[in-house]
Biotite code that builds the C-alpha atoms (Angstrom):
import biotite.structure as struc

atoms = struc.array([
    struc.Atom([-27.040, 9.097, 3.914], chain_id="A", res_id=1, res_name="UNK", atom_name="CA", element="C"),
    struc.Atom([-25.235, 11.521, 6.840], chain_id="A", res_id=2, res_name="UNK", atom_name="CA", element="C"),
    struc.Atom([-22.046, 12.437, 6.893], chain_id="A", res_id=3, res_name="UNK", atom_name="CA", element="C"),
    struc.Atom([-20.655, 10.058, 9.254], chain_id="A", res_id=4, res_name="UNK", atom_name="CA", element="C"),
    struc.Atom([-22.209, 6.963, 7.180], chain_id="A", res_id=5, res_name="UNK", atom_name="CA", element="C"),
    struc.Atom([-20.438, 8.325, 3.918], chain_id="A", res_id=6, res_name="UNK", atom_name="CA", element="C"),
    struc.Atom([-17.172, 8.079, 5.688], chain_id="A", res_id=7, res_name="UNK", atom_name="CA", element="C"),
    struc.Atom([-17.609, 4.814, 6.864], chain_id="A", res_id=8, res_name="UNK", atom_name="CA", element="C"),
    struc.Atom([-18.561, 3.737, 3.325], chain_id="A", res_id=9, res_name="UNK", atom_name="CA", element="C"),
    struc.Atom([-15.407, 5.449, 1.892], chain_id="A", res_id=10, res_name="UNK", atom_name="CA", element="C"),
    struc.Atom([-12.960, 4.026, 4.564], chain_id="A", res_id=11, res_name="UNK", atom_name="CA", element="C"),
    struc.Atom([-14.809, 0.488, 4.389], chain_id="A", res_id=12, res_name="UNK", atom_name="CA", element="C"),
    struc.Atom([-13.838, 0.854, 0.266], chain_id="A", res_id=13, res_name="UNK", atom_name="CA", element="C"),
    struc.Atom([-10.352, 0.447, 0.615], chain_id="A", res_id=14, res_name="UNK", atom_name="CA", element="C"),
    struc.Atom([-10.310, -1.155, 4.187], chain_id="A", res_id=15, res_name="UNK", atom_name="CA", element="C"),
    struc.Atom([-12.213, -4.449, 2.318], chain_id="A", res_id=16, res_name="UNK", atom_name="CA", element="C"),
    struc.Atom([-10.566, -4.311, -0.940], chain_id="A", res_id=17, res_name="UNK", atom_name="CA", element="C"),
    struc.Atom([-6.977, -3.878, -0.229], chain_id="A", res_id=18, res_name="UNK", atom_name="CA", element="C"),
    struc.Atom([-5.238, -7.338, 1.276], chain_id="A", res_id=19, res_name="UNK", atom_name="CA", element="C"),
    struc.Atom([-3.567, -6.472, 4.493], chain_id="A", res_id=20, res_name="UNK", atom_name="CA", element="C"),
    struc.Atom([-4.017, -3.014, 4.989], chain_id="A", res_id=21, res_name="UNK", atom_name="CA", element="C"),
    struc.Atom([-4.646, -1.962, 8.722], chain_id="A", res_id=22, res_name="UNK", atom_name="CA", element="C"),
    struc.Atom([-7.648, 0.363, 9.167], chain_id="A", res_id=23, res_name="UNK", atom_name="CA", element="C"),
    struc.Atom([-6.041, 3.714, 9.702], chain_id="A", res_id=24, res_name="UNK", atom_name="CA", element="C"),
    struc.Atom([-4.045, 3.203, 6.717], chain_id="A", res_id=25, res_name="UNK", atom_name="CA", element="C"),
    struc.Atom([-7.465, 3.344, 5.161], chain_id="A", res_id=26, res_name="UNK", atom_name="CA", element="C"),
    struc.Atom([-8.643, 6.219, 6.937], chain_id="A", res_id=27, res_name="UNK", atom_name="CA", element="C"),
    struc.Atom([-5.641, 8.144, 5.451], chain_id="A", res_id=28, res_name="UNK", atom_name="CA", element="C"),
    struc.Atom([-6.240, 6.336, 1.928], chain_id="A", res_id=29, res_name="UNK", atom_name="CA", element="C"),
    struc.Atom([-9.553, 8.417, 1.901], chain_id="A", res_id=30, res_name="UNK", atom_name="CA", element="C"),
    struc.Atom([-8.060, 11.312, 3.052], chain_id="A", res_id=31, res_name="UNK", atom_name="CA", element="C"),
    struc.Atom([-6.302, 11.693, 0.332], chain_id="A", res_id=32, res_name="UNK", atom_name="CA", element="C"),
    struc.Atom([-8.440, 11.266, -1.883], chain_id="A", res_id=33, res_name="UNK", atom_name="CA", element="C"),
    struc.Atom([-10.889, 13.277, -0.030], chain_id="A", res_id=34, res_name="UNK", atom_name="CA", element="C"),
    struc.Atom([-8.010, 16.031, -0.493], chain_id="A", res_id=35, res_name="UNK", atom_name="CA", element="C"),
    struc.Atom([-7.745, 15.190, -4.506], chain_id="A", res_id=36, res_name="UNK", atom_name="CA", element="C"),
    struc.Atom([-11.335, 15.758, -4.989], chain_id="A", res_id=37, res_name="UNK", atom_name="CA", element="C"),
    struc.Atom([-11.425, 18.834, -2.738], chain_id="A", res_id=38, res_name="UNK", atom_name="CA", element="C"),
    struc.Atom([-8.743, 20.699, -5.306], chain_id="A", res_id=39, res_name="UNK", atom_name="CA", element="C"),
    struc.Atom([-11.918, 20.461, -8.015], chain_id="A", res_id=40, res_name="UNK", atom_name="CA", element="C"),
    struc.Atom([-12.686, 24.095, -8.545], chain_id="A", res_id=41, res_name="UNK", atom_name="CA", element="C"),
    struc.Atom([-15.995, 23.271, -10.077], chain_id="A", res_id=42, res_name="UNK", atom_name="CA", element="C"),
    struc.Atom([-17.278, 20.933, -7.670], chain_id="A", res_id=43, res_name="UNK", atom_name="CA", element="C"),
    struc.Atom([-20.445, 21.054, -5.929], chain_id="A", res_id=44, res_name="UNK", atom_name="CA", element="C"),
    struc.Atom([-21.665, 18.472, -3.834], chain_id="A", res_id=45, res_name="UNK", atom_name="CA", element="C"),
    struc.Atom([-25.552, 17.629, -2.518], chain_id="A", res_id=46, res_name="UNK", atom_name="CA", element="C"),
    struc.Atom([-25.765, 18.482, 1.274], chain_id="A", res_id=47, res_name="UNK", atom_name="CA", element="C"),
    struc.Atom([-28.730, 18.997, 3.484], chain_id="A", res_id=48, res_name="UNK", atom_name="CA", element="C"),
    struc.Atom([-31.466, 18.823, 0.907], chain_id="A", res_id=49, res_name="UNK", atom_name="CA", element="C"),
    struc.Atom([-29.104, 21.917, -1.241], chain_id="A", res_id=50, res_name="UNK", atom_name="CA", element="C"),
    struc.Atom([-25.998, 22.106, -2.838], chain_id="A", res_id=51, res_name="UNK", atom_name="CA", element="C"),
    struc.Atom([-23.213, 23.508, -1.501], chain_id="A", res_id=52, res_name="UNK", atom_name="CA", element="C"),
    struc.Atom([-19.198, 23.867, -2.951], chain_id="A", res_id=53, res_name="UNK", atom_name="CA", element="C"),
    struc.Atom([-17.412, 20.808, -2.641], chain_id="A", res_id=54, res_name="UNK", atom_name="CA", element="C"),
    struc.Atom([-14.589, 22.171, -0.600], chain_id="A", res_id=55, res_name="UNK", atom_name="CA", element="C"),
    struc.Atom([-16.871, 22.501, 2.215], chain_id="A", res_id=56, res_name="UNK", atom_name="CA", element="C"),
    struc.Atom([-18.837, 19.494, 1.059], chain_id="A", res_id=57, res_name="UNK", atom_name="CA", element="C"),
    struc.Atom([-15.243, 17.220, 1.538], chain_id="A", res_id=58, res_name="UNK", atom_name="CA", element="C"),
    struc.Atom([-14.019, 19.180, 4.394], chain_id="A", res_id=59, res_name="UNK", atom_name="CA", element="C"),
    struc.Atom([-17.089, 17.911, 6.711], chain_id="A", res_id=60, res_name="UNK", atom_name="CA", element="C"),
    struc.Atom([-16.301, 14.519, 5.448], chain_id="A", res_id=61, res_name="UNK", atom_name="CA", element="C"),
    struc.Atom([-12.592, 14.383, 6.123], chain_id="A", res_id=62, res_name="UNK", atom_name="CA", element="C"),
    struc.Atom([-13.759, 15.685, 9.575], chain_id="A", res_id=63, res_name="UNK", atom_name="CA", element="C"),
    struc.Atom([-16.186, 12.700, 9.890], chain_id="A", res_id=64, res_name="UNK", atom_name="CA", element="C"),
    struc.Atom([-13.416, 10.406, 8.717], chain_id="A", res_id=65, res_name="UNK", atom_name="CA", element="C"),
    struc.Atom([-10.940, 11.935, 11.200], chain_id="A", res_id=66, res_name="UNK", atom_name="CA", element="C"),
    struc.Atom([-13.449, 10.945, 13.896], chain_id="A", res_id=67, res_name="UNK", atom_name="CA", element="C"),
    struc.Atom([-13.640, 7.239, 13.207], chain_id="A", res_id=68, res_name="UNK", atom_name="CA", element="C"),
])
């Protein structure tokens, strides 16, 4: 799955299961969380067939979210 389809998913999570909110509140719903699971220290994320820290791991995907 890219980048840009894993941002979709996470938007689409909270854009379909919470009644009546408007699609950039969901964008900014997964931004936060996207920011909650970037202050991890230990986590590591798979990216381009490796593994790389998730703080740069969640930054490309807020960036992908950002663009939707």
């Amino acid at each position: 799955m890219t980048l840009k389809e894993e941002a979709i998913e996470l938007v689409d999570k909270y854009w379909n299961n919470i009644p009546d909110l408007f699609f950039e509140e969901a964008k900014e719903c997964a931004l936060i969380a996207l920011d909650f699971a970037m202050n991890s220290k230990y986590s590591f994320q798979p990216m381009n067939g490796g593994w790389v820290s998730g703080k740069l791991y969640y930054e490309e995907l807020k960036q992908e979210i950002e663009k939707l």
